[in-house]
N, C-alpha and C positions, 0 to 999 in steps of 0.2 A: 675036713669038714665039707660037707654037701653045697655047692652053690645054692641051690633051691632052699637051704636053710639060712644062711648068713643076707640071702635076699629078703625071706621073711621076716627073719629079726628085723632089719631095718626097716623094714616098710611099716611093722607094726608099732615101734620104738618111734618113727618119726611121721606116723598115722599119713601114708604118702596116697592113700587113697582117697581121705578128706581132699586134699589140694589135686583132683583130678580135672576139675573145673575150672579152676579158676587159674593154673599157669599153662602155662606155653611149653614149658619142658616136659617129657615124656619120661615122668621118672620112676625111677624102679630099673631094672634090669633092659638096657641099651642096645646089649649086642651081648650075645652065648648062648650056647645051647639050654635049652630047659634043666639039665642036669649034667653037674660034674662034679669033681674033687678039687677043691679050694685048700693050700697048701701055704700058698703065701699071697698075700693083699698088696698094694700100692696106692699108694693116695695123693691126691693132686687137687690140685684147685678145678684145672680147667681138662679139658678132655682134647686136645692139638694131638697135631701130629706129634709135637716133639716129648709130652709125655707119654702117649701110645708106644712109641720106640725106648722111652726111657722105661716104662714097665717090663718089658718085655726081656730088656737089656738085664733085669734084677733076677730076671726069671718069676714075675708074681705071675698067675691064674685069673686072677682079677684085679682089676682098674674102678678106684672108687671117687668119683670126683664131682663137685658142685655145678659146676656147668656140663652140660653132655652134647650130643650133637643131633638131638631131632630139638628142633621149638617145632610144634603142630606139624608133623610131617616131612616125610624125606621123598621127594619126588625122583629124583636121580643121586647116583651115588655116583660122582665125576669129579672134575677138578677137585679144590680145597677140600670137600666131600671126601671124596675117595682117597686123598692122602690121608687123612684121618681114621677112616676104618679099614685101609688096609694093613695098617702095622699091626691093630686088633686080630682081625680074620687070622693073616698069615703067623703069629705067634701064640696063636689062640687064647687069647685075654678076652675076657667077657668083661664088660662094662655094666658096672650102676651108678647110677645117677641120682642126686637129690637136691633140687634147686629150692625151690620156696619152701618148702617144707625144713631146710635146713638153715635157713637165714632168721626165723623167727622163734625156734624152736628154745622152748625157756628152759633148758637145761646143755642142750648139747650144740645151739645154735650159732650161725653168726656174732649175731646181736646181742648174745647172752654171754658170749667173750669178751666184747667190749663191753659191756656191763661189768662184769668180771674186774678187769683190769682196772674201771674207774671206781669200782668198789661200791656201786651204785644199791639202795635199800628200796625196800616196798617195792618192787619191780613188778613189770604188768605189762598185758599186751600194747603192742603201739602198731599202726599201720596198717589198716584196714584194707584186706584184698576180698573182696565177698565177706564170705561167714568168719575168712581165718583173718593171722594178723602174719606180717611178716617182721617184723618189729619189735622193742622193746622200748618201756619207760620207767626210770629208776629216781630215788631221790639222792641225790650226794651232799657228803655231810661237810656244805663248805668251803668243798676245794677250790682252789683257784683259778682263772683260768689261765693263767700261765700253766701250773701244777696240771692243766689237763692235757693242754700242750706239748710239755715236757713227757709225760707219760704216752702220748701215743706216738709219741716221735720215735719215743727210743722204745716200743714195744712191738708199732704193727711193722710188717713186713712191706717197707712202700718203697725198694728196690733204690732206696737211697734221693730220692726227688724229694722227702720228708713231708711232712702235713700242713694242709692249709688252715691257715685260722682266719675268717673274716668275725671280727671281733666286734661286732654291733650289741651286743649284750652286756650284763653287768660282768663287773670283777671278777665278783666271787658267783661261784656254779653251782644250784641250788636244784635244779628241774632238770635233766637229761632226755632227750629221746634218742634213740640208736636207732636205724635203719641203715643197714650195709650196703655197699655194690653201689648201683644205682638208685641212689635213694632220693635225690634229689626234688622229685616231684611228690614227695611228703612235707618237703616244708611244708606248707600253708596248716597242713593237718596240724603240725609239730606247733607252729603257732597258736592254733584255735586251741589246742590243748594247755594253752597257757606255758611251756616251759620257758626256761633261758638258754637254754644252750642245746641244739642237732648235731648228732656226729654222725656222717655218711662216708660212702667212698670218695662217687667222682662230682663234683660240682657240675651244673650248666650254664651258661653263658646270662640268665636270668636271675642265676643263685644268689649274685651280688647283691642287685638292688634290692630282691624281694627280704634280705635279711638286713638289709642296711633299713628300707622303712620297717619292718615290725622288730629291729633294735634285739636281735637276737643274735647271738652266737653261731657260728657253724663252722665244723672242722672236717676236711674230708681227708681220709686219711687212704687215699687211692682207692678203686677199685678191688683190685688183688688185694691190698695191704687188709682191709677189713672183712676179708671173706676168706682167710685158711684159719680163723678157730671151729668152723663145722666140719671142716673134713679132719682135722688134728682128732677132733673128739670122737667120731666115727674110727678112727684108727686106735685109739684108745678100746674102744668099746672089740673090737678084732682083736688086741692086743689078750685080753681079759679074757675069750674065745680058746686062746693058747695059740692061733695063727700067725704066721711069719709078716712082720707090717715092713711095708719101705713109705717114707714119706718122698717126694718128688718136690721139690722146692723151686718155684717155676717165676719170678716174680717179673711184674712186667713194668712197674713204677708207674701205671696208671690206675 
């Protein structure tokens, strides 16, 4: 399969043009030549050195991961840099990348995996970045918040540090908002929207009190841990292509 085509699909499936504005990532096609042969794919959360060497080690052609290595520009390509995109160059793996566009995405995203797994109904944008959303909000029928607990302990990948729950909210879990990764600085939104319960990655050092006064729920379920169902699904969708997929399981328990 054509690199230039498996970069299309995505860009158009995950509209990576609308969010040119508004992220910091340079997404779409990273590093590779304008055109090649695509044979077998690799997929990873994050774009390191150590999965650049591990793609390469599978023998994939390209490297598709959620994080990438330009945020607004690469002024030198040195240290930390340069171990990163030399295992690409020198094994020839081309890079694509899909950061916000993959985190809210209501079918293949982030957010839309942990919606997923809490079984979450009515679901709808949440997390306003400009025009887009990166985000998701669902209603759930009920469940507990232990039951939610329990379920993302034993479902996300949070390299065994397991999930926080600061428990300011009621019992039973009625209202949801999902923002993955760094989602932290959406509470307040996640309030004004009235729910009971935020599920993000990584907490901040503020997360406490501002859930402890508006009596909300919040579970972070790492970083890493809430951000490999968009590249799972993207490798999925290669899968269905007839292309050879490697997933790269990279988890950093933050």
């Amino acid at each position: 399969m054509k690199l230039s085509e498996i970069v299309s699909r995505y860009d158009e499936r995950l509209r990576t043009e609308d969010y040119a504005d508004v992220d910091a990532s340079a997404n779409g096609l990273q590093v590779g030549p304008d055109e090649r042969e695509v044979t077998h794919v690799a997929f990873a959360v994050d774009a390191v050195a150590e999965t650049a060497a591990a793609a390469a080690d599978v023998g994939a052609d390209l490297l598709v991961t959620h994080h990438g290595l330009s945020w607004g520009g690469i002024e030198r390509v040195t240290g930390r840099q340069y171990g990163r995109v030399a295992p690409l160059i020198e094994n020839d793996v081309a890079l694509y990348v899909s950061h916000l566009p993959l985190d809210g995405h209501p079918e293949l995203g982030n957010a839309a995996g942990v919606a997923d797994l809490l079984d979450l109904d009515d679901v709808e944008g949440f997390g306003a970045v400009g025009p887009e959303t990166v985000g998701l909000r669902g209603r759930a029928d009920g469940l507990s918040r232990a039951a939610v607990h329990d379920t993302l302990s034993d479902e996300l990948d949070h390299g065994g540090t397991g999930v926080r729950c600061l428990d300011f909210g009621p019992e039973t879990v009625e209202d949801v908002a999902v923002l993955t990764g760094a989602g932290a600085d959406f509470l307040d939104e996640a309030v004004a929207a009235g729910v009971d319960t935020f599920v993000t990655g990584e907490p901040k050092g503020k997360t406490y009190h501002e859930a402890k006064e508006a009596g909300i729920n919040v579970f972070c379920g790492t970083h890493y841990g809430t951000e490999t169902f968009g590249v799972r699904s993207l490798l999925a969708l290669a899968d269905s292509w007839g292309v050879e997929t490697t997933y790269l399981d990279v988890p950093t328990g933050l």
